[in-house]
C-alpha positions in Angstrom: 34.9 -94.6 -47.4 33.9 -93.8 -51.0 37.0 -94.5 -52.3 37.4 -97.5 -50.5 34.6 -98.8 -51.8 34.8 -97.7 -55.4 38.4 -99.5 -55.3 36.8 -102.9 -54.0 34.1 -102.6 -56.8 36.6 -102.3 -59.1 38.1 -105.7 -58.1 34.9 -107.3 -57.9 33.3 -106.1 -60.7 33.3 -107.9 -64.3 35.6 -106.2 -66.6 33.1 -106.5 -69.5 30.3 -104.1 -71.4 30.4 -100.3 -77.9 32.5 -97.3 -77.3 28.8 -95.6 -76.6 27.2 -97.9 -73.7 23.4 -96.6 -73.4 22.2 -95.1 -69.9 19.5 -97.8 -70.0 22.0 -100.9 -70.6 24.0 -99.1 -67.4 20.9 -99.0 -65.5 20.1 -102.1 -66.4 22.9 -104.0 -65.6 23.2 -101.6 -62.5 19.8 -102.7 -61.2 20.3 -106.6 -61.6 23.6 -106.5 -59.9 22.1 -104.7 -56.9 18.9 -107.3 -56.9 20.9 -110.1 -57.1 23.1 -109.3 -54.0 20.0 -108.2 -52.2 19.3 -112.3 -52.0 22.3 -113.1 -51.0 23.4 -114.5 -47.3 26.0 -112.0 -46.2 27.1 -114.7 -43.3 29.0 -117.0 -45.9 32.6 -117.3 -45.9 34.4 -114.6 -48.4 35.1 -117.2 -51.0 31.1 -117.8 -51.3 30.0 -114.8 -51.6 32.2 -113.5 -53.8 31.1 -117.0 -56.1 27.7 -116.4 -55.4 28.6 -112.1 -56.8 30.5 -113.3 -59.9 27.2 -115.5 -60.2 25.0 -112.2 -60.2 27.0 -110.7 -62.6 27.4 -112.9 -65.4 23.4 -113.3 -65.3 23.2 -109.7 -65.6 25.3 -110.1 -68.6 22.7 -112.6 -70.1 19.8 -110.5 -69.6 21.4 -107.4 -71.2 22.7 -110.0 -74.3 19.1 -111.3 -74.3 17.2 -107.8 -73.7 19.9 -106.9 -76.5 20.7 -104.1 -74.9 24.7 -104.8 -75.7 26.2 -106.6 -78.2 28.5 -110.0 -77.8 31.3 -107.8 -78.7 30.8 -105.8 -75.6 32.2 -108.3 -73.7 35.7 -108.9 -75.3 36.1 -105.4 -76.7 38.6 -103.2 -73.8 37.2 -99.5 -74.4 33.3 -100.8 -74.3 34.0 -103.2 -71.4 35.5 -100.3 -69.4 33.3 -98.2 -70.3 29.9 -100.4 -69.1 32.3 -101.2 -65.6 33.0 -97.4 -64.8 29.7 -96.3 -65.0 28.1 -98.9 -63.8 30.6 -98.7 -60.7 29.5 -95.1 -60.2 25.6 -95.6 -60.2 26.3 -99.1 -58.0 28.1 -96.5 -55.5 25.9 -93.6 -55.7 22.2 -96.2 -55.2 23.0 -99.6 -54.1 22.7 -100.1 -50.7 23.1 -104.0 -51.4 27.0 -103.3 -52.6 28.0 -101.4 -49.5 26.4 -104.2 -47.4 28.4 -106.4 -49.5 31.4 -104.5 -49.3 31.4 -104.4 -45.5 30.6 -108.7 -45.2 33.8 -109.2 -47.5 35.9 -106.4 -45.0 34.3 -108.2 -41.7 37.2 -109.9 -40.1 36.7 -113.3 -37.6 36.8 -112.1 -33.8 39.5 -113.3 -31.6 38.6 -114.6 -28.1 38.8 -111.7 -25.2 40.9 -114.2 -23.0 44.0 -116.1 -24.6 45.3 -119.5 -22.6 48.4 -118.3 -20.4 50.5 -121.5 -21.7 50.1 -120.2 -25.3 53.0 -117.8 -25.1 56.9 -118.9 -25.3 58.4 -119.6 -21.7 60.1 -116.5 -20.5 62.8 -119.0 -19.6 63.4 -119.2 -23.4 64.3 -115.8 -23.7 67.0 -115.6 -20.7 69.1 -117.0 -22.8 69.5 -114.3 -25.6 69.7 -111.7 -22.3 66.2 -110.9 -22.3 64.1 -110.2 -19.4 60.6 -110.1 -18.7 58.7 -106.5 -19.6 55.2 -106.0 -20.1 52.5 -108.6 -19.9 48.9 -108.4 -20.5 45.7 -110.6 -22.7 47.4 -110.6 -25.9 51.3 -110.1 -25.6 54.5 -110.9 -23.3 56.8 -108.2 -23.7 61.0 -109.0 -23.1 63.6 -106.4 -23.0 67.7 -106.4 -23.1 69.4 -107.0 -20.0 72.3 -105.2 -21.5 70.3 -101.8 -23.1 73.6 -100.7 -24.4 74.6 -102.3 -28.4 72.6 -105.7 -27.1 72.3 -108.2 -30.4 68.6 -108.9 -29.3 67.5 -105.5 -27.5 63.6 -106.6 -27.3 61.1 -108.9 -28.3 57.4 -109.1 -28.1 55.2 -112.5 -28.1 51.9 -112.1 -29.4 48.7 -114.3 -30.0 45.3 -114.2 -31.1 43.1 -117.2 -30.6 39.9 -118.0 -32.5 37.1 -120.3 -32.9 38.5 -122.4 -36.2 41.6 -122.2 -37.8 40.0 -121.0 -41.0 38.9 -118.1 -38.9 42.5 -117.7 -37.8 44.0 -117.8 -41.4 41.1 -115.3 -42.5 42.2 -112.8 -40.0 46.1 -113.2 -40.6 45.3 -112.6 -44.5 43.3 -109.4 -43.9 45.7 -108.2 -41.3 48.6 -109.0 -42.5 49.6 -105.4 -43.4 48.6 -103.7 -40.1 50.2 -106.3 -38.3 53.5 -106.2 -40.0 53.4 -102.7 -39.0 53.1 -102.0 -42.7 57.0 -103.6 -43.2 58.8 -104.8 -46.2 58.7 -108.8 -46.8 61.8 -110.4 -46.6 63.5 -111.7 -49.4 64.9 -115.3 -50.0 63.4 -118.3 -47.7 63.1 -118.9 -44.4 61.3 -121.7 -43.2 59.6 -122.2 -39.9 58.8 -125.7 -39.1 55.1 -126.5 -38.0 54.4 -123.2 -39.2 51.1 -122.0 -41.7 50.5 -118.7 -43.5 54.3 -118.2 -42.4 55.0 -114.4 -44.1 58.3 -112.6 -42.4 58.9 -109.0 -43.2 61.8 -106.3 -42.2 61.0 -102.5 -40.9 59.0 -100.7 -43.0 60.0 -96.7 -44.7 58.5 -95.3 -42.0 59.8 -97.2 -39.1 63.5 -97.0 -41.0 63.2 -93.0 -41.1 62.1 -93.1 -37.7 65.3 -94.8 -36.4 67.1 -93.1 -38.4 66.1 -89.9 -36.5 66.4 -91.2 -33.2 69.9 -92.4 -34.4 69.3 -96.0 -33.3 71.3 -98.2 -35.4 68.5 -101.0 -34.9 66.5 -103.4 -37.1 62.8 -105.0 -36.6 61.7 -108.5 -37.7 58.3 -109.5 -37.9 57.3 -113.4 -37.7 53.5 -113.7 -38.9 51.7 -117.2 -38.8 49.0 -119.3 -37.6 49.3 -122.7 -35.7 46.2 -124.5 -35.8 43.2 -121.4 -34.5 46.2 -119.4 -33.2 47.3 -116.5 -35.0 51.2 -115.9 -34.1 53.5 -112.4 -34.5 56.9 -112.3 -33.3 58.5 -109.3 -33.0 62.1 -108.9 -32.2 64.4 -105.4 -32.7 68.0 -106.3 -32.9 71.3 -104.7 -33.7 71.6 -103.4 -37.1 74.0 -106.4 -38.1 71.6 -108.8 -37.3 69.9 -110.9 -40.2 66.2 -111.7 -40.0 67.4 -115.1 -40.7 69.3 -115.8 -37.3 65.9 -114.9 -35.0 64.1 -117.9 -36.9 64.9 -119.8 -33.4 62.3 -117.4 -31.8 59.5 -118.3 -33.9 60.4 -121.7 -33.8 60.1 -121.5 -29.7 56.8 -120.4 -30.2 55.4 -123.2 -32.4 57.3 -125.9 -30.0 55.5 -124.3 -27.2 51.8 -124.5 -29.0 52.7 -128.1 -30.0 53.6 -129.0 -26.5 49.9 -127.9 -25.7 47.6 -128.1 -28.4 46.7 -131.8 -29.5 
């Protein structure tokens, strides 16, 4: 957790403080931070608050310019600028309370609804076509498997949505989960295009999901379709041969979005 959180200061955080910063210009700047983001509202949207921190910060940078506790210098110079940032990051970490709050309102992610609309997911007529057959269904996902389980070109699939309240909660939640729900893959190269589509991001199998296959022997690839339609957060999942290109299994996503439109006014 501490390293989490000294990596997110690091992004937040002003780069910006004489090769010899004073203890009391750390402390200073330190305390004021911490102050400031005591009085802020920690229920604003992530863009906000992070306005509303960048706010706290360059009025801590006035008061130690008027307390002249730094110089002007201090804030275009690298080595002093670093050198106010990393220690200031460590006492912020070690006695602010404030930041971790902080920290943890910009990691809070929107909540899906418990219970998705039945009629959100593709038609498992849809997928008879490509010789796939109904699997496991539940809340979030409808699951189809080859018909043929020998070299199939499309051996399974899995249909997935997440609904929320707004659709800027949806394309919050796609942003901060995109890696986890790629399954931590590598993003595609060259375009493909997905009509109707937002936040569309497509990625391949992963290292890890590659050496996996690779020990099982499976000559197999995965292709992940990630995007939102309106409050609905989509992934489409489909493991195919290993001539397949991700390119070709666009007609799946596509399926998807044609079946929200058909619903969703």
């Amino acid at each position: 957790m501490k390293k989490i959180i000294t990596i997110l200061l690091s992004l937040l955080l002003l780069q910006q403080a004489n090769a010899q910063i004073s203890d009391s210009a750390v402390k200073v700047f330190g305390d004021y931070i911490c102050n400031c983001v005591d009085t802020l509202n920690l229920n604003k949207p992530e863009a906000e608050l992070k306005k509303s921190f960048n706010l706290c910060k360059t009025l801590s940078l006035a008061d130690l310019l008027n307390r002249q506790l730094i110089t002007p210098e201090v804030m275009t110079d690298d080595k002093q600028s670093a050198d106010l940032q990393n220690k200031t990051f460590k006492l912020l970490e070690k006695n602010c309370d404030g930041i971790k709050r902080l920290i943890a309102a910009l990691n809070k992610v929107p909540a899906y609804r418990e219970k998705n609309d039945g009629n959100i997911f593709t038609p498992a007529i849809f997928f008879k076509t490509y010789g796939l057959k109904p699997g496991e269904v539940n809340n979030l996902l409808h699951v189809y498997n080859s018909e043929d389980l020998g070299e199939a070109k499309y051996q399974r699939l899995v249909d997935i949505r997440w609904t929320f309240e707004t659709e800027a909660d949806a394309l919050e939640w796609h942003r901060k989960k995109m890696e986890e729900n790629s399954e931590y893959g590598e993003p595609v190269k060259g375009r493909i295009e997905v009509e109707g589509t937002t936040a569309l991001k497509v990625f391949r199998e992963g290292s890890g999901a590659a050496k996996m296959l690779s020990d099982f022997g499976l000559k197999q690839r995965h292709h992940y379709f990630l995007f939102v339609y309106k409050n609905i957060v989509c992934k489409v999942f489909v493991a195919t041969d290993d001539k397949t290109e991700t390119k070709e299994l666009v007609p799946f996503a596509q399926a998807a979005v044609r079946q929200l439109k058909a619903i969703i006014q």
